[in-house]
N, C-alpha and C positions, 0 to 999 in steps of 0.2 A: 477799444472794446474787442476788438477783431483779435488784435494779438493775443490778450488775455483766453480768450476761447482757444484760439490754436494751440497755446500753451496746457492750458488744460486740457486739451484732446490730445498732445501731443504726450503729456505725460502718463494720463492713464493707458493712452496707448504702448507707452511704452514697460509700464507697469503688465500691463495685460501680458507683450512678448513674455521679460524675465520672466513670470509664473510660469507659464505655458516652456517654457527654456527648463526651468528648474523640476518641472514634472517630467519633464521626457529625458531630464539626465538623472531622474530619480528612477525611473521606470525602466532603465537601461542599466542602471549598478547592480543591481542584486545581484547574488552571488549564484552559481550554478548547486541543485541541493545533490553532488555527489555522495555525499555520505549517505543521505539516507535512500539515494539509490541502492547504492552498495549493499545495506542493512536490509531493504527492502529483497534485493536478488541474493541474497542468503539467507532470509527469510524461506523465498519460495524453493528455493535449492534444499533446505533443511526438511520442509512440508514434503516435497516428491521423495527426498528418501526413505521417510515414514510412512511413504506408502498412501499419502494424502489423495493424490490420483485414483487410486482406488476405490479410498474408504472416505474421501470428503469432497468429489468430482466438483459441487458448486462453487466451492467455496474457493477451491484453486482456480477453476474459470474465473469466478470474480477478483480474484489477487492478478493473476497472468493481464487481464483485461484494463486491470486498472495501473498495470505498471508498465503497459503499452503504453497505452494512455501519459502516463507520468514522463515516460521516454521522448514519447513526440510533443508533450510539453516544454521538455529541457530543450531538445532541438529549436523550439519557436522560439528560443528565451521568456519563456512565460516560467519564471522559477517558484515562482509562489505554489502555483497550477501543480508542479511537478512533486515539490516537495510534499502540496497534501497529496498525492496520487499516490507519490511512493507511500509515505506514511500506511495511510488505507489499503494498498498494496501489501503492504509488510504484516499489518492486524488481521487481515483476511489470511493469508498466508501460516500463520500463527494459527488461527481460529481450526484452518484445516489441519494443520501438524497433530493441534491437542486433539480432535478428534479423529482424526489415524491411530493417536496410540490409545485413545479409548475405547476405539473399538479392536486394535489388536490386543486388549489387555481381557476384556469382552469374551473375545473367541479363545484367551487359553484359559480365560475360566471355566467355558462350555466346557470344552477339551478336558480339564482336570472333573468337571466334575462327572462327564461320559466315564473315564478311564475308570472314576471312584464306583459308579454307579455297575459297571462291566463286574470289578473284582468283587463286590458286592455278589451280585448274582453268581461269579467262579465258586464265591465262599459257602452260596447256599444252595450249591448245586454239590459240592463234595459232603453235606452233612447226610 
């Protein structure tokens, strides 16, 4: 009766190891998400030359923030962590580009319509 049990405890137990074996060599494979780091850091690279710094300051804090973040993910090997970090990184980064060039599109509107409004007045000042 004795044997039967140790045998039984003996395999569940060992059952137990392999799982707990096969999870921490699963949780150690993933792969590093360089690409969409890459993607992400020319993402924000693309934003600041639009001028996003300027004209979308939160929205680039929140990309820079979260691609810190994504960075010191990949360093822990946490690559799941990393790749949504970059990801969110990258759409934040995005979100401020498109609104950089909307509001530089904004101010040459003003600009065009000041200039229109100015020769307006030239025109009705020579009548």
């Amino acid at each position: 009766m004795q044997t039967k049990t140790f045998l039984k405890n003996s395999k569940s137990l060992l059952a137990v190891l392999a799982a707990s074996s096969v999870l921490t060599l699963v949780g150690c494979a993933g792969n590093p998400p360089t690409t969409q780091l890459a993607v992400a850091t020319q993402a924000i690279n693309a934003a600041e030359t639009a001028g996003a710094t300027e004209f979308a300051p939160v929205e680039m804090q929140s990309a820079r923030k979260k691609m810190n973040a994504a960075e010191k993910a990949e360093f822990d090997k946490d690559y799941d962590k990393a790749k949504n970090l970059a990801e969110q990184a990258e759409w934040d980064a995005r979100v401020a580009e498109r609104k950089a060039q909307a509001e530089k599109v904004q101010r040459a509107v003003e600009d065009a319509q000041r200039s229109v409004e100015e020769l307006r007045n030239e025109s009705l000042r020579g009548q």
